[in-house]
Steps between C-alpha positions, in 0.01 A plus 500: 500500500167333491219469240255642706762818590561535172155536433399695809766737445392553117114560604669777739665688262197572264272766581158277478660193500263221676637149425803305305491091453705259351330277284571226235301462220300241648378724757654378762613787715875445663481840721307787591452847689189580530477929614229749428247314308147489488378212716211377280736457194589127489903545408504117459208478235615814341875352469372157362263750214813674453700213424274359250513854352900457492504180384293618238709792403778316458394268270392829287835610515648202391264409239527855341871496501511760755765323744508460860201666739700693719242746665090527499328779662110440574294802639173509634241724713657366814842377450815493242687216470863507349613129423872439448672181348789348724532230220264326279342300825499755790393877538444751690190669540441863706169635588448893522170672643326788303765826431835247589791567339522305168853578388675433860348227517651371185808631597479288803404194335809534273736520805346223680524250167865616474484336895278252428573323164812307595285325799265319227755439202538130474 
């Protein structure tokens, strides 16, 4: 199975679901599936802002004592986002329109690091 199934099949599954990426924390996007989003939304500037947000948050954890990041959820007007650590370099992040289903879609992201995890483990 592919990234991008993997990810298009996720986005399926969750009611309001509008976009999943692989990213590493520099960014850089690895894959993509792109559904049911709003076309003037940027996803690649609001993936880079999100990173620096994760990068951020992990640092906080770490700092405080607090352990690993494992999941950050970031809601707004137009969109939630529900980021998900792969390991401390890659993650996934999902996209969900207004009303989408917030706890299936962390269900899903669960499943697909159980899938995903042992592809970026050095």
């Amino acid at each position: 199975m592919t990234f991008a199934s993997i990810l298009s099949e996720m986005v399926g599954r969750v009611e309001g679901g509008a976009v999943a990426l692989i990213l590493g924390t520099d960014g850089i996007v690895i894959e993509r599936f792109i559904g049911d989003i709003d076309p003037a939304l940027d996803i690649d500037l609001i993936a880079t802002e999100l990173t620096t947000l994760l990068r951020r948050s992990i640092h906080t954890a770490t700092d405080t004592g607090l352990g690993d990041l494992r999941e950050m959820l970031f809601n707004t007007d137009l969109m939630t986002f529900v980021l998900r650590s792969l390991t401390p370099e890659y993650f996934v992040l999902f996209g969900l329109n207004p009303g989408g289903n917030v706890g299936r879609a962390r269900f899903e992201l669960r499943k697909a690091q159980l899938v995903l995890e042992p592809e970026f483990i050095i």
